[in-house]
MARBA-650495 format. One record per residue: residue in one letter; x, y, z negated of N, C-alpha, C in turn. Coordinates in steps of 0.02 Angstrom, whole numbers, padded with zeros to 5 digits, always signed. Layout:
BEGIN
AXYZXYZXYZ;...
//
This chain:
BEGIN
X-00043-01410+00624+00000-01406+00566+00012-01334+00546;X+00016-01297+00591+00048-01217+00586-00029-01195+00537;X-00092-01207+00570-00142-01196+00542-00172-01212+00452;X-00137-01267+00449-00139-01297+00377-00067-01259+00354;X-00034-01226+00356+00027-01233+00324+00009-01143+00313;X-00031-01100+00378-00070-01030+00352-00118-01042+00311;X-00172-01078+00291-00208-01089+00257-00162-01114+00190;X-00122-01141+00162-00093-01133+00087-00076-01113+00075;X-00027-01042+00127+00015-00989+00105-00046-00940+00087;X-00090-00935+00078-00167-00877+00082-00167-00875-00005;X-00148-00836-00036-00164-00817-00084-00227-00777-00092;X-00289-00804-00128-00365-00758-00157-00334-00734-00197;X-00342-00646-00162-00339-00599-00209-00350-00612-00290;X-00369-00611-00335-00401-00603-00396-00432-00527-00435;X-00386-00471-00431-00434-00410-00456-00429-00352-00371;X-00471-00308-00401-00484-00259-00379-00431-00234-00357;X-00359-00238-00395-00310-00202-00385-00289-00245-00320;X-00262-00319-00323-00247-00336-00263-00294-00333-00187;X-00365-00311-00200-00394-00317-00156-00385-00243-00094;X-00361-00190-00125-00355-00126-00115-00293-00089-00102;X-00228-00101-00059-00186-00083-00018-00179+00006-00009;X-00257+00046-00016-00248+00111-00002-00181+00143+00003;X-00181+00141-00071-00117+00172-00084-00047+00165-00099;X-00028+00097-00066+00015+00054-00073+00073+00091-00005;X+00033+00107+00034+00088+00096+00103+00155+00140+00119;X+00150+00208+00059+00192+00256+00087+00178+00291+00018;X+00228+00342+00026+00223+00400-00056+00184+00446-00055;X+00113+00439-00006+00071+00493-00004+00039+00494-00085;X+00041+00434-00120+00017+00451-00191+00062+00496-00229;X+00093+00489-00216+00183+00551-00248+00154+00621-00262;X+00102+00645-00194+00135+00691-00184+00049+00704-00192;X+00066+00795-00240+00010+00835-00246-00005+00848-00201;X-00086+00869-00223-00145+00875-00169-00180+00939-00194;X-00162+01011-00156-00220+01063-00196-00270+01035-00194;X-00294+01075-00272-00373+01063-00265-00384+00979-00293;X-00332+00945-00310-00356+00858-00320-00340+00863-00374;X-00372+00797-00394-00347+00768-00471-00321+00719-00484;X-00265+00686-00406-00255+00628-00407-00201+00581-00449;X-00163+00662-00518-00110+00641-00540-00155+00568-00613;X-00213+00608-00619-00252+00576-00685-00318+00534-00651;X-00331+00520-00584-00370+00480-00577-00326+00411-00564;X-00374+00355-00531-00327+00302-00533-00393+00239-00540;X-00363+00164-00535-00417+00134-00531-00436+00128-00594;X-00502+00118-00649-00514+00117-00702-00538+00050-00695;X-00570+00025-00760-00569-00038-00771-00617-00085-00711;X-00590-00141-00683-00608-00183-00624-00649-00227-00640;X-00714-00252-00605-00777-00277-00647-00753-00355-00641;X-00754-00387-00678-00739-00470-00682-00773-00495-00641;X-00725-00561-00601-00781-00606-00570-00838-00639-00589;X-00856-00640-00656-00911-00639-00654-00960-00610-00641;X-00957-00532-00673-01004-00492-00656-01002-00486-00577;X-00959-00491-00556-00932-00473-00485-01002-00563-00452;X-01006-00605-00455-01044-00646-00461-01140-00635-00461;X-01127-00612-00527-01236-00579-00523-01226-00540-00471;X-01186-00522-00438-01197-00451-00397-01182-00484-00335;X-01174-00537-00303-01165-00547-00271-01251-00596-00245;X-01253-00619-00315-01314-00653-00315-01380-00626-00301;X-01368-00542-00330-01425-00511-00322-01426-00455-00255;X-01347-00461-00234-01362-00433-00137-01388-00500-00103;X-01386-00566-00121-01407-00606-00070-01479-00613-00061;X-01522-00573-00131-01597-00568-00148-01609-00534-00105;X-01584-00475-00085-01593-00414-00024-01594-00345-00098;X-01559-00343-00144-01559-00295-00201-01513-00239-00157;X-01503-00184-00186-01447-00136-00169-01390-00139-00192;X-01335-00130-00141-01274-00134-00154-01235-00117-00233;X-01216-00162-00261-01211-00182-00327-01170-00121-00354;X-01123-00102-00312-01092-00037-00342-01138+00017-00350;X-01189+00030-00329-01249+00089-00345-01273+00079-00413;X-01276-00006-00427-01313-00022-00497-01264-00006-00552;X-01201+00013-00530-01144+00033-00593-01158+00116-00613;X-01185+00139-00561-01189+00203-00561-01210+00268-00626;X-01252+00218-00642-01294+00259-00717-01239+00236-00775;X-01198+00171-00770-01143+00155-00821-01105+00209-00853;X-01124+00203-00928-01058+00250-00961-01003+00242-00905;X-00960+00207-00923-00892+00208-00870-00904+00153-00792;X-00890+00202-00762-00912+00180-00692-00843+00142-00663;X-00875+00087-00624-00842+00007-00616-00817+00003-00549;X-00745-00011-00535-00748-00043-00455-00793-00106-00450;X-00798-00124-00405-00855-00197-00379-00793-00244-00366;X-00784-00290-00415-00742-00348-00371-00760-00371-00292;X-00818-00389-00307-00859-00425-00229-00845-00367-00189;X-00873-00311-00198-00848-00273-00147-00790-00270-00114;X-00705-00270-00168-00654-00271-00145-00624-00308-00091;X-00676-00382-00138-00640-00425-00093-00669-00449-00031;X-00753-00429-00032-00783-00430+00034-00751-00401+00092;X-00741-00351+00074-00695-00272+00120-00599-00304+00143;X-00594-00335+00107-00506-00380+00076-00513-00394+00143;X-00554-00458+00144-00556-00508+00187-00580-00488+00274;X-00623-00442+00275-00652-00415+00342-00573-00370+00354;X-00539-00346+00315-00492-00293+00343-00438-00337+00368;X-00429-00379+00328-00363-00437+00352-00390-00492+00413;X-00464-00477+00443-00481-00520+00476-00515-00591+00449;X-00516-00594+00394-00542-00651+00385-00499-00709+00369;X-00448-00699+00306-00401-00738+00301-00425-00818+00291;X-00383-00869+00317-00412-00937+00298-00484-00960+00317;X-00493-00915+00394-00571-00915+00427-00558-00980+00455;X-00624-01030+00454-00623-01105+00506-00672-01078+00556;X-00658-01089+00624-00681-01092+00686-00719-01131+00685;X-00801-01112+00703-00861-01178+00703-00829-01207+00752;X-00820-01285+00737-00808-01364+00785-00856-01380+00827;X-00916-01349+00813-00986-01363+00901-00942-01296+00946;X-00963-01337+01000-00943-01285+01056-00966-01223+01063;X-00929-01156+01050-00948-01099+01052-00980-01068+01118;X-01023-01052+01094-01109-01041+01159-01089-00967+01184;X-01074-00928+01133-01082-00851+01128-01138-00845+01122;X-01181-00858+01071-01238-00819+01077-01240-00755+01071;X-01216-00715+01040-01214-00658+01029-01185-00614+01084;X-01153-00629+01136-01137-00615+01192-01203-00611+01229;X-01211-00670+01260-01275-00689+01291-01352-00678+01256;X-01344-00662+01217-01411-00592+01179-01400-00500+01218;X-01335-00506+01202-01345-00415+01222-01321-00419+01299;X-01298-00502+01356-01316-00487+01412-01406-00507+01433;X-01463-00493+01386-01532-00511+01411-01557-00585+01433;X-01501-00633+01413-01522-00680+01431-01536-00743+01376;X-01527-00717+01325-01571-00769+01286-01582-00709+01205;X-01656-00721+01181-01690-00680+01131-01665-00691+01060;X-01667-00629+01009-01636-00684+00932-01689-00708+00911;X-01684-00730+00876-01722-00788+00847-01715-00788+00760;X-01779-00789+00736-01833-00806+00783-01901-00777+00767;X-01876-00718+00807-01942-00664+00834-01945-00683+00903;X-01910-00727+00932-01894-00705+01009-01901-00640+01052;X-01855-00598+01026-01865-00521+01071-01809-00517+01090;X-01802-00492+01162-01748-00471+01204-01707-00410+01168;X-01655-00400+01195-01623-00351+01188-01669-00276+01215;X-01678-00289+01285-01695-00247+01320-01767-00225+01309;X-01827-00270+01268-01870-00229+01202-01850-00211+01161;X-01815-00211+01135-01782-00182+01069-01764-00114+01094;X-01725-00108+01142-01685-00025+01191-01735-00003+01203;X-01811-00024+01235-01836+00025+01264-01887+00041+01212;X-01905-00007+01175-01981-00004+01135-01963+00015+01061;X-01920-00014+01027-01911+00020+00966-01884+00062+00943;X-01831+00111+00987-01827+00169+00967-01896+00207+00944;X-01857+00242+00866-01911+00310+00845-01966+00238+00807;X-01957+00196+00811-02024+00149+00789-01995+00133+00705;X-02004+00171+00655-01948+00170+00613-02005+00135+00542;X-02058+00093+00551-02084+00069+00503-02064-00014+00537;X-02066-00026+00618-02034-00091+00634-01967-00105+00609;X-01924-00056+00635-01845-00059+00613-01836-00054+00531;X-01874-00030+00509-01883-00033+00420-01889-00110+00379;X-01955-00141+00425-01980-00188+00383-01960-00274+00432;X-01921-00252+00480-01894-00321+00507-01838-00315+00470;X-01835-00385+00439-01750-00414+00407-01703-00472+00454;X-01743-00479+00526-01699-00515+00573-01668-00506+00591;X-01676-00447+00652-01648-00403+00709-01563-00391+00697;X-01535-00364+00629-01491-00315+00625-01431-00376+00629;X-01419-00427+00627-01377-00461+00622-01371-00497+00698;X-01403-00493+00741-01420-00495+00788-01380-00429+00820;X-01420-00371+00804-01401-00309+00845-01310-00301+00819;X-01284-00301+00780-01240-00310+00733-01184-00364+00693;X-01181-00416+00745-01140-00473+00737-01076-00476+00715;X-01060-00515+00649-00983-00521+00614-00965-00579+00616;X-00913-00596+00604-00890-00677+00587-00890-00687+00511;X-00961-00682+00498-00991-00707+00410-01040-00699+00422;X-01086-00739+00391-01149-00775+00372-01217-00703+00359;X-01253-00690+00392-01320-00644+00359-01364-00682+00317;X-01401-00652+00305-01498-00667+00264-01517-00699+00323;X-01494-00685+00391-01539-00730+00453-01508-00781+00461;X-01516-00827+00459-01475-00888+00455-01475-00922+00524;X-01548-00884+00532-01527-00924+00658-01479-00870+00667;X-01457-00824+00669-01385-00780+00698-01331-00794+00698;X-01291-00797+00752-01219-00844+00740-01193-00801+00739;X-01117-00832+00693-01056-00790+00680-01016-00779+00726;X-01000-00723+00750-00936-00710+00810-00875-00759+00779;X-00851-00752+00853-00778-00812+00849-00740-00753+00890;X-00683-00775+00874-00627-00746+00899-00609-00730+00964;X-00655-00784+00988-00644-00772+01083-00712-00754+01110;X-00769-00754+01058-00819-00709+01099-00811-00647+01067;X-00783-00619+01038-00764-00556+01002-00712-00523+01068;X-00653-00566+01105-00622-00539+01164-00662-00544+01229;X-00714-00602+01227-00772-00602+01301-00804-00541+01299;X-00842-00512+01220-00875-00458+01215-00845-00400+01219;X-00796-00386+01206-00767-00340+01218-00715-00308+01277;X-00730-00344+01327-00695-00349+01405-00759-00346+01461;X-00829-00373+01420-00890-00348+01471-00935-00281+01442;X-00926-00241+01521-00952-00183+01494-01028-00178+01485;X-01062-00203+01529-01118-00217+01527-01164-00218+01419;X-01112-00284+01398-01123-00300+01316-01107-00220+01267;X-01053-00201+01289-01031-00152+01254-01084-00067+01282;X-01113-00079+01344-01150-00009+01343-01232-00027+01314;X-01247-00080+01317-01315-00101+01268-01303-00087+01161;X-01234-00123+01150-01214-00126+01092-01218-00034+01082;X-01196+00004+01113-01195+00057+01108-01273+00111+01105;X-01302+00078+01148-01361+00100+01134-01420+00064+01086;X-01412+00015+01073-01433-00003+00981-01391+00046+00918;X-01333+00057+00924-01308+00086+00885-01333+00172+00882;X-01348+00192+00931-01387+00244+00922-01467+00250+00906;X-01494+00195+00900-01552+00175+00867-01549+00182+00826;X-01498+00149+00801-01523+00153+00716-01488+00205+00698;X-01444+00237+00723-01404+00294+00689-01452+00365+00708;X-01516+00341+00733-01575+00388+00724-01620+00366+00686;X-01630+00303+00677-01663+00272+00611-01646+00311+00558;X-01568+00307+00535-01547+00349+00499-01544+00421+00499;X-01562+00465+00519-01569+00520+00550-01510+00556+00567;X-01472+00527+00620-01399+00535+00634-01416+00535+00714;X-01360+00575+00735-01353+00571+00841-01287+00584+00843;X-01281+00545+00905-01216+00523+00926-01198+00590+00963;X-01151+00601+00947-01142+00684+00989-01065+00676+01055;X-01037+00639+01049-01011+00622+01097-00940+00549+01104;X-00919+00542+01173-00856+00463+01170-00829+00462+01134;X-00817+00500+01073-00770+00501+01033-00789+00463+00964;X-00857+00458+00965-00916+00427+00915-00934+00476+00849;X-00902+00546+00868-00924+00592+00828-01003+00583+00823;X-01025+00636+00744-01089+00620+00738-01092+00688+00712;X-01180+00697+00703-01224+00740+00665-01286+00736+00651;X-01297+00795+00602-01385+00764+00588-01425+00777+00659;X-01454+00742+00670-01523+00733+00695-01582+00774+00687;X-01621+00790+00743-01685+00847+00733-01722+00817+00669;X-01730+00766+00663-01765+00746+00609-01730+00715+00534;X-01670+00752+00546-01645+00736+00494-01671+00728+00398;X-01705+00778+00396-01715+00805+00340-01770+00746+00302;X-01812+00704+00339-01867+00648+00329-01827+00574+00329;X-01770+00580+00383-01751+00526+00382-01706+00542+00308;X-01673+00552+00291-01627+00575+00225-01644+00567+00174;X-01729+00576+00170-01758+00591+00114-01796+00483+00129;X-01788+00473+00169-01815+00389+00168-01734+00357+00159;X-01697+00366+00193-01618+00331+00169-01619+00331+00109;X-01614+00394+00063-01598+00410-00007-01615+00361-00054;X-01686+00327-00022-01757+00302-00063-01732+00239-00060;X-01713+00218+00005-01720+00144+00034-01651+00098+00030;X-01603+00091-00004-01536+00078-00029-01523+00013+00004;X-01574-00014+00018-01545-00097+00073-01517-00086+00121;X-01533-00016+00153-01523+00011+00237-01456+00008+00180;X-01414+00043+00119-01336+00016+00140-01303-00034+00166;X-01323-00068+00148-01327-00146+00174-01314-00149+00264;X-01365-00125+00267-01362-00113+00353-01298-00090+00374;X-01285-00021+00350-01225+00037+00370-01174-00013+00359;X-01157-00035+00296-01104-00053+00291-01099-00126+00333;X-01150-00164+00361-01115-00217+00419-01113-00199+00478;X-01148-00129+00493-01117-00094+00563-01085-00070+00559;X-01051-00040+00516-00955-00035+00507-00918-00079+00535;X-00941-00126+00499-00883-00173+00501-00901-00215+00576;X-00959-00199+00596-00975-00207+00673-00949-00199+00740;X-00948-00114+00726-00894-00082+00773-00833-00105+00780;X-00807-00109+00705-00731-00115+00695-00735-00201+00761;X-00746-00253+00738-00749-00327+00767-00763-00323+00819;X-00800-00249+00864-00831-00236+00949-00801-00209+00989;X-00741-00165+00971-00711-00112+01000-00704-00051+00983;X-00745-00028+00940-00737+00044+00927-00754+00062+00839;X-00680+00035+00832-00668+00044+00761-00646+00144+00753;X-00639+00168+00793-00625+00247+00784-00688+00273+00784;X-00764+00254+00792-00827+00269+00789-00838+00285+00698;X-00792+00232+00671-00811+00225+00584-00791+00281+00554;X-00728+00318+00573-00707+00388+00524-00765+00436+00532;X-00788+00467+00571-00848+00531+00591-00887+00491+00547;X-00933+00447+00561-00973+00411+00513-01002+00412+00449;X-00928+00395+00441-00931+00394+00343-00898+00458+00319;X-00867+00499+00383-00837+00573+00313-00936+00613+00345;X-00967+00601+00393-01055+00623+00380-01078+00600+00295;X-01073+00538+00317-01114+00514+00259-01078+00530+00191;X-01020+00542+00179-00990+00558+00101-01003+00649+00117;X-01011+00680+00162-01024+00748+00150-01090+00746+00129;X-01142+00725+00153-01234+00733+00152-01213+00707+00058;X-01176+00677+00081-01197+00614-00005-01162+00681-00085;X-01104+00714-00051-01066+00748-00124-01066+00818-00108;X-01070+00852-00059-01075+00914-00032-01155+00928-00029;X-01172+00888+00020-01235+00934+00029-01299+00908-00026;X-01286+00845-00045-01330+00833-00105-01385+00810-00077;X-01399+00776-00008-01452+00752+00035-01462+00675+00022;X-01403+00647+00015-01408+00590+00002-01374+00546-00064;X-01372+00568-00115-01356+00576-00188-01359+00507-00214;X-01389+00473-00200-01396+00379-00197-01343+00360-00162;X-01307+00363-00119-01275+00343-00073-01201+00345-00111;X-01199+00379-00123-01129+00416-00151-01075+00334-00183;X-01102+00302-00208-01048+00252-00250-01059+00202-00183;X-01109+00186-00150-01087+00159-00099-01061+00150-00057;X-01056+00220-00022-01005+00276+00018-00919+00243+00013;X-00917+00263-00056-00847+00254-00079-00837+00170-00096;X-00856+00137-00121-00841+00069-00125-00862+00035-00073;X-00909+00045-00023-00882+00003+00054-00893+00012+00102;X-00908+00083+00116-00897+00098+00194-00829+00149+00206;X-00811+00156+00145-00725+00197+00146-00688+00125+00165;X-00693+00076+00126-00668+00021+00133-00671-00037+00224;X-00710-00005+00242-00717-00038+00304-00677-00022+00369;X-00630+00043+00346-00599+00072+00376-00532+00027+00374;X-00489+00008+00425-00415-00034+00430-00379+00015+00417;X-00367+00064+00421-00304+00101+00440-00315+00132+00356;X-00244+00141+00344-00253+00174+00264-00254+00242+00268;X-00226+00269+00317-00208+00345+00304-00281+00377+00315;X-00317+00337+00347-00381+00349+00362-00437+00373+00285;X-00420+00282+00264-00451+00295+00205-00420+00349+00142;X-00372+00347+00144-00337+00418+00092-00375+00491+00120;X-00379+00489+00191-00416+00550+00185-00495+00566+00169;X-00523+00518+00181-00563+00498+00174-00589+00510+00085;X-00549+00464+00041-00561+00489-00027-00533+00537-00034;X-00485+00581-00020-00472+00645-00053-00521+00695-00034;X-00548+00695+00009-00581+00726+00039-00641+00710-00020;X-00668+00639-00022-00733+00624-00089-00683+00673-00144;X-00649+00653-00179-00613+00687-00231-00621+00758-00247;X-00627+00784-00199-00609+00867-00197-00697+00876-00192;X-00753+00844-00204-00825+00863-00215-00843+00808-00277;X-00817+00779-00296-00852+00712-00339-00845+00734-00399;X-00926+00756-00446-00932+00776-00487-00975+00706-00537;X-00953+00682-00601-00907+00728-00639-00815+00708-00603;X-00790+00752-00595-00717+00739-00570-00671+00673-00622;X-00693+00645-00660-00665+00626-00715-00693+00560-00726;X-00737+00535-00668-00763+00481-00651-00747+00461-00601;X-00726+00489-00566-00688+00450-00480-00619+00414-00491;X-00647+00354-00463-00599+00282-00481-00561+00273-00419;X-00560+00306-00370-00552+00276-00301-00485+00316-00295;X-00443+00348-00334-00399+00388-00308-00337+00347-00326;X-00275+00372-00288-00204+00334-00325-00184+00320-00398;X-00160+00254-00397-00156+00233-00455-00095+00284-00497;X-00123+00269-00580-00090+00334-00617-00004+00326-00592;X+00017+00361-00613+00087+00356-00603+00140+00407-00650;X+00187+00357-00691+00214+00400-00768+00273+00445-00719;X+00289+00525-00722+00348+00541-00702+00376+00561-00739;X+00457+00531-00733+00525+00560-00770+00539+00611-00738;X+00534+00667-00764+00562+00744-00726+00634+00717-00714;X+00658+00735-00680+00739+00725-00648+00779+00790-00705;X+00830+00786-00737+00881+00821-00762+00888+00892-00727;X+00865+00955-00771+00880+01016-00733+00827+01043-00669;X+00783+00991-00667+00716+01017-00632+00667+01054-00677;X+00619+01093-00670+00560+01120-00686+00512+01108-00685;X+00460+01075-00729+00403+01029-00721+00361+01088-00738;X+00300+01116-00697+00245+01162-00708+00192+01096-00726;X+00142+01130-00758+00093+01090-00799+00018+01150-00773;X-00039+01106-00737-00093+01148-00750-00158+01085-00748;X-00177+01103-00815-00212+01075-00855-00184+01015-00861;X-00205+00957-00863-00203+00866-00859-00135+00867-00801;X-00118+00895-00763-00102+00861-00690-00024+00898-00719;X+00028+00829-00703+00109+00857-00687+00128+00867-00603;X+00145+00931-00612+00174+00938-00515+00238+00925-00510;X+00250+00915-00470+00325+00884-00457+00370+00942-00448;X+00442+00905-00470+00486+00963-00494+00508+01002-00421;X+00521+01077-00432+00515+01127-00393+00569+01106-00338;X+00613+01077-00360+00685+01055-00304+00662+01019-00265;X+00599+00974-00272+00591+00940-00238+00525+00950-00183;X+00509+01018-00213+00435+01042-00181+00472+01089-00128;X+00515+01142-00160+00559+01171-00110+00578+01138-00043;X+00595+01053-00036+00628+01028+00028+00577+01011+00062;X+00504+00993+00054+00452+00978+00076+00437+01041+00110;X+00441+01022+00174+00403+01082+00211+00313+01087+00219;X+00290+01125+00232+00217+01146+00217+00182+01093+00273;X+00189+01077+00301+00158+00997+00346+00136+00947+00295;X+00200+00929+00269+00202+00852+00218+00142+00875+00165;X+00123+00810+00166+00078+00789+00111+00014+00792+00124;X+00001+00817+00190-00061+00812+00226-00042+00805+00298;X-00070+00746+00311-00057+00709+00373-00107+00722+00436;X-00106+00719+00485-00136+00732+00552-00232+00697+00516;X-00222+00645+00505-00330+00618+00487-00340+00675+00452;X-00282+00689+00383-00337+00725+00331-00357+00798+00362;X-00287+00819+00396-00319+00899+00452-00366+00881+00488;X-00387+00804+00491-00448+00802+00551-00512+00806+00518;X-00499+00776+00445-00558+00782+00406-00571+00847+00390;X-00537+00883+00371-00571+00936+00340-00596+00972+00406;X-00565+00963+00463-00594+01028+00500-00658+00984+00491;X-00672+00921+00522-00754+00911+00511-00786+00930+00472;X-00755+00933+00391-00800+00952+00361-00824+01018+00379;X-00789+01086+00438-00827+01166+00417-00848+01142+00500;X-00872+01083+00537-00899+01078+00597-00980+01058+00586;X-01008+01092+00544-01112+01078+00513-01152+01099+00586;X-01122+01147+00643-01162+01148+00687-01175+01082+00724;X-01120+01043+00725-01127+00972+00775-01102+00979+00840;X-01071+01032+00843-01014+01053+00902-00960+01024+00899;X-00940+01004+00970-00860+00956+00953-00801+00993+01001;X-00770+01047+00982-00719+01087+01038-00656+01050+01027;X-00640+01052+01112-00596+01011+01123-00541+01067+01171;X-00478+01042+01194-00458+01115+01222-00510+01110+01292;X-00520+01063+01353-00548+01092+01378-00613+01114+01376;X-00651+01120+01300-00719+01158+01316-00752+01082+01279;X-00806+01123+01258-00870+01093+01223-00878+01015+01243;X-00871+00960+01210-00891+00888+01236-00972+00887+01211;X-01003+00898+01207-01071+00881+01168-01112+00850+01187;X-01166+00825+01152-01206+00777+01177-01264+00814+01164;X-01314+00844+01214-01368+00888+01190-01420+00816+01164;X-01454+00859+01121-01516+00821+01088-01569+00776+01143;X-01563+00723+01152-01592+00649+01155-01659+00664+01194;X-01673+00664+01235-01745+00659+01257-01785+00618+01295;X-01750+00554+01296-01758+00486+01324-01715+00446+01351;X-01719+00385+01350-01665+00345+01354-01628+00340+01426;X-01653+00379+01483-01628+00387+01543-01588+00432+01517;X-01576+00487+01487-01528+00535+01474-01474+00507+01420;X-01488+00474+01382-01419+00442+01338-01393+00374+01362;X-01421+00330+01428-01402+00295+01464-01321+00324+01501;X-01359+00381+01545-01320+00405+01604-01271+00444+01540;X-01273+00444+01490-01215+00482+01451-01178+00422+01431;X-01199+00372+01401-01185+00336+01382-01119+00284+01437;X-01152+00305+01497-01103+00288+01566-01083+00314+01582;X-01040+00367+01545-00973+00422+01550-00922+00394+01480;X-00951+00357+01433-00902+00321+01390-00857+00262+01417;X-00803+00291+01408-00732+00205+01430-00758+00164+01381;X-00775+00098+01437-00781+00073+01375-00721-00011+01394;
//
């Protein structure tokens, strides 16, 4: 009964706006941001469920993530589907039914070696040893990743089962599952030309970065990929792996100009895959403060009209109202940038791939076979 009575209280979102909480939780939208434009950005017009529909129709073809196809648009679109894809994975899966056959764990019992996905039938433990670096196999198989990468929703592979709730706590209590899961995840995050640089799930480019970057750029399904190993981690245990991640990938994508395709995907759903909001606020301000033209970024706090207060001083520079001086005066120099966004920016001036910590360098030297990122890999709590 309790179950039927959560299932009618479940309101479906309907726009973009309800799907998106960012900036809902606290008055960090209030408050200026040097360097931002967040008094005049805001969400702009939200794509209808319909359109929100072809686009859903044409990611199930294996097309690229539908928000990339808005990209060349005079006025550039949030993705309904996106919102509410992202809605639903962040809230867990509101109004989710538990498959009624008895839950097997397959997906457990795949990454403990004892039964193959299907249906290639390949072990886990070929996949770890043999396809690393094999990046025309990992390219042109569309099985594997849902497999390597298990959610509680449906893939293109239709033999891959959906995690349940209690093999999501079996998997994540055996270490054994979680130090294999970990070493697929550095597969492909060299697929991508990315290395895991240390427990913290910090990242950087890769010796071969510059080839793999220039095949990501090209190959827009691999978003597809990224964005369900987001939401991978998050459902495995190591949802703090996703921030390093995606502020890499929105730097290569608006800073360094490496991955320039990526960019609307970036921001409509692997910012989104993130739970924690303060996360994601830093996250877009951080896009904000590189996203050219500045006057097209939709992702920032919604507009907001201010009544100057009686006998305050409203300064004006250009478009943007700052808040009146009485009230900037009581704000001490901390507020308005919170502990993530000081974490983001220092990443952003960290391009060597060094991670200092107070006691001394954590790093993960460059990869030279899987006996060496094993025995590293078995210094991670897991």
């Amino acid at each position: 009964m309790g179950n039927l009575m959560g299932i009618w209280r479940y309101k479906e979102p309907s726009t973009v706006e309800e799907c998106d909480s960012t900036w809902e939780t606290d008055s960090e939208s209030d408050e200026h941001q040097p360097g931002g434009e967040e008094e005049d950005s805001g969400i702009s017009e939200s794509m209808s469920p319909a359109d929100a529909l072809r686009g859903a129709e044409q990611l199930d073809h294996g097309s690229p993530q539908f928000g990339d196809m808005m990209e060349s648009s005079t006025r550039v679109k949030r993705s309904y589907y996106a919102a509410k894809d992202l809605y639903k994975y962040r809230h867990s899966y509101p109004n989710y039914k538990e498959p009624r056959q008895p839950n097997e764990y397959c997906n457990l019992r795949f990454y403990l070696n004892k039964i193959p996905l299907v249906p290639d039938g390949i072990y886990i433990e070929e996949i770890l040893t043999k396809w690393r670096g094999d990046y025309e196999k990992l390219e042109h198989n569309h099985t594997y990743i849902q497999w390597l990468f298990p959610l509680r929703e449906q893939g293109l592979n239709f033999y891959a089962q959906e995690l349940t709730q209690d093999e999501i706590k079996e998997f994540q209590s055996t270490r054994e599952a979680k130090r294999r899961f970990l070493l697929a995840y550095t597969i492909m995050l060299d697929f991508f030309g990315i290395k895991l640089m240390d427990k913290n799930g910090n990242v950087a480019r890769a010796p071969n970065w510059q080839d793999r970057f220039q095949h990501l750029n090209e190959s827009q399904h691999n978003y597809l990929r990224i964005t369900r190993i987001l939401k991978s981690l998050g459902e495995l245990g190591f949802e703090s792996f996703k921030l390093p991640l995606v502020h890499l990938l929105l730097e290569e994508a608006l800073v360094e100009g490496t991955l320039p395709n990526m960019r609307h995907s970036a921001l409509e759903y692997f910012v989104y895959t993130l739970r924690q909001h303060a996360q994601r606020r830093a996250l877009l301000r951080f896009a904000q403060r590189h996203y050219q033209p500045p006057e097209n970024f939709i992702w920032g706090p919604p507009k907001k009209k201010r009544i100057p207060a009686s006998g305050s001083t409203v300064m004006k520079a250009g478009k943007n109202e700052v808040v009146e001086r009485s009230v900037a005066k009581a704000r001490s120099p901390r507020e308005g940038r919170n502990n993530l966004e000081r974490e983001v920016d220092d990443m952003d001036e960290r391009k060597s791939g060094e991670w200092k910590t107070a006691k001394g360098p954590m790093v993960l030297q460059e990869v030279r076979g899987r006996v060496d990122l094993e025995e590293y890999i078995e210094t991670i709590p897991l």
